[in-house]
MDTraj code that builds the backbone (N, CA, C; nanometers):
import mdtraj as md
import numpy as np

residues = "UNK UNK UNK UNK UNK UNK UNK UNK UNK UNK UNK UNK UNK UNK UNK UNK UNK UNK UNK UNK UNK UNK UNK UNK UNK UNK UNK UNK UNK UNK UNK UNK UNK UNK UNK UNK UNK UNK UNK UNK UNK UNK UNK UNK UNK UNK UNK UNK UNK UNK UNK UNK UNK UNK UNK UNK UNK UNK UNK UNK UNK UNK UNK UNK UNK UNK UNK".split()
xyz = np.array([
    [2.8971, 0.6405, -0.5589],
    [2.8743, 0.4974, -0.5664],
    [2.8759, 0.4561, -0.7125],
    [2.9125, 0.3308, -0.7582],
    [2.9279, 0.2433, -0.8995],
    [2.8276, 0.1561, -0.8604],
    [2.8099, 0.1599, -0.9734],
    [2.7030, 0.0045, -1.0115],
    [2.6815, -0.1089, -0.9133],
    [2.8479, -0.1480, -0.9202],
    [2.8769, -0.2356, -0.8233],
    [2.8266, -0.2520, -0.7107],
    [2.8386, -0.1282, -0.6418],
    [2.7949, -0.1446, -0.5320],
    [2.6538, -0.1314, -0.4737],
    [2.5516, -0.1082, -0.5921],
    [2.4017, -0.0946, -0.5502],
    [2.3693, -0.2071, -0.5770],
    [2.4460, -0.2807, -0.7152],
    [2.3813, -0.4157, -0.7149],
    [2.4685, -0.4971, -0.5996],
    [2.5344, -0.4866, -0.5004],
    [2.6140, -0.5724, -0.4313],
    [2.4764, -0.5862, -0.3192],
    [2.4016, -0.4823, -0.2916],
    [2.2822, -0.5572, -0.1759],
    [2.1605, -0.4566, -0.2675],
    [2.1266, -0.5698, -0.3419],
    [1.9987, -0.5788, -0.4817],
    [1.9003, -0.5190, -0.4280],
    [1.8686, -0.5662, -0.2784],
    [1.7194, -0.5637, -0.1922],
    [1.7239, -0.3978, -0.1448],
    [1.8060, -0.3530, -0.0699],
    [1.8292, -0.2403, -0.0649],
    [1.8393, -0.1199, -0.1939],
    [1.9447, -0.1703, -0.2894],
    [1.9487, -0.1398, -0.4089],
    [1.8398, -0.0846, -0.5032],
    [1.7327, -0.1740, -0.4592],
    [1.6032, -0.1851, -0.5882],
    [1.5156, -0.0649, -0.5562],
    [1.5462, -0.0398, -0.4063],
    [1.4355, 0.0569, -0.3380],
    [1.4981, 0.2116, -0.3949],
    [1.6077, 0.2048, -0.4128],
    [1.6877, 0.3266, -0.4641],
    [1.6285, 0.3492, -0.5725],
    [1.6493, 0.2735, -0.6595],
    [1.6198, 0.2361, -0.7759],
    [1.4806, 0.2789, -0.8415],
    [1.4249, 0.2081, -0.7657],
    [1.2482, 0.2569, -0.7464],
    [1.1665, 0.4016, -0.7808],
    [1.2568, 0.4488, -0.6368],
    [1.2214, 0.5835, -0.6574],
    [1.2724, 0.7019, -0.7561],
    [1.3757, 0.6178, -0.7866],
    [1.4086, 0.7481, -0.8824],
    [1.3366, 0.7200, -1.0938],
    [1.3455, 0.6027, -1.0946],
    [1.2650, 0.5199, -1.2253],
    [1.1527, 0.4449, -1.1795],
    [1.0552, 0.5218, -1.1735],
    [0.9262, 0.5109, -1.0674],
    [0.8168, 0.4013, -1.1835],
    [0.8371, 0.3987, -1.2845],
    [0.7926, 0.3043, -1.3982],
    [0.8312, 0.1667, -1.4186],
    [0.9307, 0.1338, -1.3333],
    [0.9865, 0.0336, -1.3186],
    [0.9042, -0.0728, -1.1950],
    [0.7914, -0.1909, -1.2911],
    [0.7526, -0.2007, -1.1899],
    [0.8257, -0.3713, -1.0957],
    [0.7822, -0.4076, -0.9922],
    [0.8223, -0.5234, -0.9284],
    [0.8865, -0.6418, -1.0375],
    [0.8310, -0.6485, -1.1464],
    [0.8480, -0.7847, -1.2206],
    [1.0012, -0.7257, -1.2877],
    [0.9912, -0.5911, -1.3084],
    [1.1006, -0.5338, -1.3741],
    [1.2624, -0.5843, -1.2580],
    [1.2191, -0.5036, -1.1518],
    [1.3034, -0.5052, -1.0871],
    [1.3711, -0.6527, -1.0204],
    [1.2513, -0.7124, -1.0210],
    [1.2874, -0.8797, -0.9899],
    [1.4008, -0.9428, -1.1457],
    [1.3284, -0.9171, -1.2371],
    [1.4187, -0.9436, -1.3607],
    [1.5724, -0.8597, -1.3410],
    [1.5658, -0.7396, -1.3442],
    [1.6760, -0.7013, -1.2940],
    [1.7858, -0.7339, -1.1889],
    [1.7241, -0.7699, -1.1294],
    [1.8422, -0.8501, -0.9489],
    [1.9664, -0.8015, -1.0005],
    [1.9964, -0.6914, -1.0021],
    [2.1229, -0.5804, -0.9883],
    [2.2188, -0.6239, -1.1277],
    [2.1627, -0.6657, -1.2033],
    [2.2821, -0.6968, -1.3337],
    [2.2205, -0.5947, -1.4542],
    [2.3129, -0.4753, -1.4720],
    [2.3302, -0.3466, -1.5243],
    [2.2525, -0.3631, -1.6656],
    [2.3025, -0.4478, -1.7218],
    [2.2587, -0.4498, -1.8687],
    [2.0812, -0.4638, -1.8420],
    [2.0420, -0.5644, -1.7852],
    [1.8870, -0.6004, -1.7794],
    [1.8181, -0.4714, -1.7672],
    [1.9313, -0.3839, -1.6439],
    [1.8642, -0.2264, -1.6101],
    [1.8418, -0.1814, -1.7098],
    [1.9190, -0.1550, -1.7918],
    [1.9310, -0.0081, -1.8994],
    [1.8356, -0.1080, -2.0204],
    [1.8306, -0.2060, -2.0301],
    [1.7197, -0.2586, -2.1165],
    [1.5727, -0.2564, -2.1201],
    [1.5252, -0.2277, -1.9568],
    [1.4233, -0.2352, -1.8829],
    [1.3900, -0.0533, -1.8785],
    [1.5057, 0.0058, -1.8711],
    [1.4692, 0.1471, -1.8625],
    [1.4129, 0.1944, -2.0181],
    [1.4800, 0.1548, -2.1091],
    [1.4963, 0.2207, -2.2656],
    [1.3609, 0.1830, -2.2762],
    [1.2888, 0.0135, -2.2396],
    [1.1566, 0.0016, -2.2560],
    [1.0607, 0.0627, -2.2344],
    [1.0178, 0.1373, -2.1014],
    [0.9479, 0.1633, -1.9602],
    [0.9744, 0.3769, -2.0020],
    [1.1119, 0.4056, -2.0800],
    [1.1099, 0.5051, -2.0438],
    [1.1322, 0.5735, -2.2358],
    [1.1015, 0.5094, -2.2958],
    [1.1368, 0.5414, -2.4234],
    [1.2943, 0.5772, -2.4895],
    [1.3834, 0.5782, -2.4209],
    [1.4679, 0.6305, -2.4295],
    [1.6349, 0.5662, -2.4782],
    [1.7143, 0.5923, -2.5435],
    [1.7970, 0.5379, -2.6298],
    [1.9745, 0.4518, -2.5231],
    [1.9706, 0.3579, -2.5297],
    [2.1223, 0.2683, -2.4877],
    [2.1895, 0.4005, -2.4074],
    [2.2438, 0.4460, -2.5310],
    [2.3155, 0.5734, -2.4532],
    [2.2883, 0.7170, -2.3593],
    [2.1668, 0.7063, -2.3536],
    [2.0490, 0.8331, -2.2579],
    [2.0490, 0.7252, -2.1331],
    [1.9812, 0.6587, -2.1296],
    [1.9647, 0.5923, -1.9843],
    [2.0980, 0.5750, -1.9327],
    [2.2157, 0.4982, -1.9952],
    [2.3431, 0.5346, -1.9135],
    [2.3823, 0.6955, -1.9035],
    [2.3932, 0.7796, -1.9444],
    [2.3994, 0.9195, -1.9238],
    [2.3230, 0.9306, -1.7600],
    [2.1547, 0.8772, -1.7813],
    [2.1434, 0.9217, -1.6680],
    [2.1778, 0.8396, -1.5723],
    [2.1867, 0.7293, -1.5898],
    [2.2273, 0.6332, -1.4691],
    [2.3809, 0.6490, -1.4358],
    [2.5173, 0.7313, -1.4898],
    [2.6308, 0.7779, -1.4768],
    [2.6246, 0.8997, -1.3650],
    [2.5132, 1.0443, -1.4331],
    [2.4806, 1.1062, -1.3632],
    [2.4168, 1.0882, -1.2171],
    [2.3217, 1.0157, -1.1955],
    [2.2341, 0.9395, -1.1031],
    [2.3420, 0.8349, -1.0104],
    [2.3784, 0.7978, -1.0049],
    [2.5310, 0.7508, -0.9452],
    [2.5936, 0.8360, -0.9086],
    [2.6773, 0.9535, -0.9718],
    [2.7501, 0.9810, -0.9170],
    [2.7027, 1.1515, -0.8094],
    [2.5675, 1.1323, -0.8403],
    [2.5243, 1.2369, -0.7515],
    [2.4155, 1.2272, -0.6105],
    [2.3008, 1.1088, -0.6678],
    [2.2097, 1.1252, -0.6059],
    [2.2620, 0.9748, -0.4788],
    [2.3667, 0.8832, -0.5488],
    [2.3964, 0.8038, -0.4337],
    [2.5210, 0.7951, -0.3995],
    [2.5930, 0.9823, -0.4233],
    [2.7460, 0.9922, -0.3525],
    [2.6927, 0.9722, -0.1650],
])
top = md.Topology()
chain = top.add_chain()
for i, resn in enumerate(residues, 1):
    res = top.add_residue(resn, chain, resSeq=i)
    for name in ("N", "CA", "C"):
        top.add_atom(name, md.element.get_by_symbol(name[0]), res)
traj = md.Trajectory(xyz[None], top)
């Protein structure tokens, strides 16, 4: 799965989402409503971690945990 398509049904999407970036709380994910950039801005915050690490894992995390 791509981006695209988790943010294409957000509500479903977020619950994915959830569990795997468990720091991410409701207000996050409401700010988020499936538009990528807000994600990886919200993660780097919440998870300390640098632009290019959170896409690493969110590339990885895509293409494994929601093939």
């Amino acid at each position: 799965m791509d981006w695209n398509g988790l943010s294409g049904d957000w509500v479903q999407g977020q619950e994915r989402v959830r569990r795997r970036w468990d720091k991410l709380t409701d207000e996050d994910l409401a700010y988020i409503a499936g538009n990528r950039a807000h994600f990886v801005a919200r993660v780097q915050d919440r998870y300390q971690m640098t632009r290019e690490e959170v896409e690493l894992h969110l590339k990885n995390w895509l293409a494994t945990e929601m093939a």
